[in-house]
Wavefront OBJ file of the C-alpha trace (Angstrom):
o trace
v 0.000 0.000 0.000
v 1.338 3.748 -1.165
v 0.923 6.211 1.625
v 0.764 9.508 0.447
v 2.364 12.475 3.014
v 0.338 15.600 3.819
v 2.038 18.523 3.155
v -0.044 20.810 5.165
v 2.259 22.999 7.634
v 0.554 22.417 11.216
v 1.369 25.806 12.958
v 2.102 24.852 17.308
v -0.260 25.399 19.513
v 0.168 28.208 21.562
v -0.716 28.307 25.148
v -3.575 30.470 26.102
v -1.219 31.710 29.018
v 1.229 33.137 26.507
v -1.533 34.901 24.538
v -3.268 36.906 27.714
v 0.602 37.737 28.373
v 1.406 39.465 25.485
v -2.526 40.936 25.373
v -1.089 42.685 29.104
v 1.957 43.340 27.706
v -0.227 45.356 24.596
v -2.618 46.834 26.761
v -0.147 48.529 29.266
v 1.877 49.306 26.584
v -1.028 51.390 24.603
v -1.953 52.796 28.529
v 1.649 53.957 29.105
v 1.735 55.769 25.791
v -1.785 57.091 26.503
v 0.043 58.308 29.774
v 2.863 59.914 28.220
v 0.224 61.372 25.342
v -1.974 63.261 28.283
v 1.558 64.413 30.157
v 2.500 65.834 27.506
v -0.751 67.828 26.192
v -1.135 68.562 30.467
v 2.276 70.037 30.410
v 1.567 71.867 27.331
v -1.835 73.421 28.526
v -0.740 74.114 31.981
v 2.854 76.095 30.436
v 0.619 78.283 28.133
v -1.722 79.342 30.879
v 1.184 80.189 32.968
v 2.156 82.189 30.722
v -0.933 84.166 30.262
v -1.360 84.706 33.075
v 2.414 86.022 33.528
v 1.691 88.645 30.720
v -1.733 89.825 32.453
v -0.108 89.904 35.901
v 2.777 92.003 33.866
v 0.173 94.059 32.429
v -1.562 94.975 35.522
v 1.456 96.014 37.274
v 2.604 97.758 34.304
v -1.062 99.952 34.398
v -1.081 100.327 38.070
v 2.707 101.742 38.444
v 1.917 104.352 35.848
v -1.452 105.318 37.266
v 0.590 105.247 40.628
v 2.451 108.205 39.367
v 0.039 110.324 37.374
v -2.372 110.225 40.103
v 0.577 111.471 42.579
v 1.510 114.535 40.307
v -1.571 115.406 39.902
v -2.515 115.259 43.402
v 0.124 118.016 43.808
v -0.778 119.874 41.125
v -4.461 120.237 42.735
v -2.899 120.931 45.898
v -0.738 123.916 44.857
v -4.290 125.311 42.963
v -5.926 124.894 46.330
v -2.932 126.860 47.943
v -2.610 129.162 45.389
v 0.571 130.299 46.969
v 1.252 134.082 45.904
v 5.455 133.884 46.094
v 5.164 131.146 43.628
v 6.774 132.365 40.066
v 6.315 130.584 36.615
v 8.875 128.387 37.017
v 7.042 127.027 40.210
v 4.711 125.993 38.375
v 6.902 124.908 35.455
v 8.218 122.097 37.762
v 4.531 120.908 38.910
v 3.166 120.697 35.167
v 6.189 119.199 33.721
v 5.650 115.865 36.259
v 1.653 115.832 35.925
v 2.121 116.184 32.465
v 5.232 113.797 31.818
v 3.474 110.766 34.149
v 0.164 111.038 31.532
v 2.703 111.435 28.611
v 3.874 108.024 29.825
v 0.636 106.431 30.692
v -0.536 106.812 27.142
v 0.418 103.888 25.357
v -1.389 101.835 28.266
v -4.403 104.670 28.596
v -7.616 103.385 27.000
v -9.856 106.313 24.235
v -11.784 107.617 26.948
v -8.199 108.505 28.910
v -6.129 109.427 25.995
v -7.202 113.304 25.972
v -5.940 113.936 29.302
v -2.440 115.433 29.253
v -4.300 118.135 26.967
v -7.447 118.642 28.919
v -5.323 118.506 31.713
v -2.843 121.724 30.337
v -6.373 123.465 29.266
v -7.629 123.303 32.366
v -4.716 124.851 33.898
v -3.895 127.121 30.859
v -6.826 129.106 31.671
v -6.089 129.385 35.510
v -2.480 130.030 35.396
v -2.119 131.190 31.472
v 0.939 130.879 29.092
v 2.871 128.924 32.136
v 0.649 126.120 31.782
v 1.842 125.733 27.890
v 5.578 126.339 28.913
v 6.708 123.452 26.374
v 4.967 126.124 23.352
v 6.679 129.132 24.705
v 10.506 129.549 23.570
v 11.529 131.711 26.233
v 10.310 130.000 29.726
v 12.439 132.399 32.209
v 10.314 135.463 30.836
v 6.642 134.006 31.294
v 4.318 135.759 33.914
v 1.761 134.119 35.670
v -1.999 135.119 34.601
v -3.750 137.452 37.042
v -5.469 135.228 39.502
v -8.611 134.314 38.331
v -10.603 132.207 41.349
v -13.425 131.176 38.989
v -10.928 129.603 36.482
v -8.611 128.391 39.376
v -11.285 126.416 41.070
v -12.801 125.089 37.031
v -8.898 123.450 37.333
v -9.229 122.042 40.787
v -12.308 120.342 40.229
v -11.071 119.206 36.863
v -8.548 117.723 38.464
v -10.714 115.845 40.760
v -12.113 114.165 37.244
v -9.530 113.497 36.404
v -8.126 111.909 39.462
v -11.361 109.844 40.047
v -11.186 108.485 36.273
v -7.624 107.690 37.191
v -8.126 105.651 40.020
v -10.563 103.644 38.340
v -8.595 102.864 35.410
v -5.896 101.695 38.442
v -8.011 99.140 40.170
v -10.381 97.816 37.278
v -10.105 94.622 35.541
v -7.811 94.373 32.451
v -11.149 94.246 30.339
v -12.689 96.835 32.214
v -9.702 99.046 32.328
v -10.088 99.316 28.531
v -13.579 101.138 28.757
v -12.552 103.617 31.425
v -13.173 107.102 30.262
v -13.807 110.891 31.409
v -14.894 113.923 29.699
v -12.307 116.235 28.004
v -12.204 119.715 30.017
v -14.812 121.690 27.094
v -17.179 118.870 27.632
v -16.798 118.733 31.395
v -17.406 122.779 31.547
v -20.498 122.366 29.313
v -21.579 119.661 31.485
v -21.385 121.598 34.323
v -22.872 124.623 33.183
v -19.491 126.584 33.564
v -18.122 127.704 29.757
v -19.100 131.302 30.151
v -16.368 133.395 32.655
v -17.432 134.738 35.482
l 1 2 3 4 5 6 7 8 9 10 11 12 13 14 15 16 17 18 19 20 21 22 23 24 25 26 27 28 29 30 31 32 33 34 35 36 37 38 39 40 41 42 43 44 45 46 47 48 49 50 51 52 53 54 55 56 57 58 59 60 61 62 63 64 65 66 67 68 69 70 71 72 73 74 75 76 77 78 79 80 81 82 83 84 85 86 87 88 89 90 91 92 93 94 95 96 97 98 99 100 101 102 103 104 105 106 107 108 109 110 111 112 113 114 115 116 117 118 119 120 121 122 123 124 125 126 127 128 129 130 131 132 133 134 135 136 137 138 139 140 141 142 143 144 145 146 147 148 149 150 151 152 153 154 155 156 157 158 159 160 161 162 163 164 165 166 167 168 169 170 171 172 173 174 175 176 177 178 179 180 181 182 183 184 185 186 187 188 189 190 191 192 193 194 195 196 197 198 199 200 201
């Protein structure tokens, strides 16, 4: 009798305790990289907001300095109009405008619209108190300006300006960074139409 060989490849049985091994092995293997995956986008998140929140931090601080100091020259510009000191010359006053000026010269980059008028509203208002003094940085000779005859309607129009202007600064200082942005306060011609007070006294 021929007997004829099969040819058929018989592939070995493999264990069942082999296969769940290397299923673990896959399935920790895809949770590790799942792992590593989140860590990574975590890390990523968590940097960015850090960040953000650096540059607003940085941005308040960078507002509130700046209001700081216009707020503080301004406060003694107001107090030398409530003084009104009579020895005081043009170049008194030169020194007093030149800071409350300079300190809303450098806040304007960071003031919002409604702010961005006041360095001139601010030299208006005490233009037409003090007169030509109060434009010294127009005038080419400073040592030979004269104070303006004092004028106590026009002198007290400039101290209450200033108190606008104060109160608008102090709430650009503590506001929120979107808030901040929608601070505003009349110019001095609109304030004295406001308040009834365009026509001198």
């Amino acid at each position: 009798m021929l007997v004829i060989a099969s040819t058929r490849r018989v592939s070995p049985r493999v264990p069942l305790c082999v296969k769940l091994d290397v299923m673990t092995d896959l399935s920790t293997l895809a949770a590790s990289g799942a792992t590593i995956i989140a860590a990574g986008l975590g890390a990523y998140v968590s940097g960015r907001y850090g960040h953000q929140t650096a540059e607003r931090v940085a941005r308040r601080e960078r507002r509130q300095a700046l209001a700081d100091a216009a707020i503080s020259a301004n406060v003694a510009l107001r107090r030398a109009f409530q003084e009104s000191n009579p020895d005081w010359t043009g170049r008194d006053w030169e020194v007093l405008l030149d800071e409350a000026y300079g300190t809303l010269q450098a806040s304007g980059p960071l003031l919002p619209k409604g702010l961005r008028h006041l360095r001139r509203s601010v030299r208006a208002a005490c233009g037409e108190a003090l007169g030509g003094v109060a434009a010294y940085e127009l005038v080419s000779v400073r040592e030979s300006m004269e104070l303006a005859d004092f004028d106590p309607v026009w002198s007290q129009n400039a101290r209450d300006y200033l108190d606008v202007v104060l109160a608008s600064l102090r709430r650009w200082r503590e506001a929120s960074e979107r808030d901040a942005q929608s601070t505003a306060a009349p110019d001095f011609d609109g304030w004295l139409h406001a308040e009834g007070r365009y026509a001198r006294s």
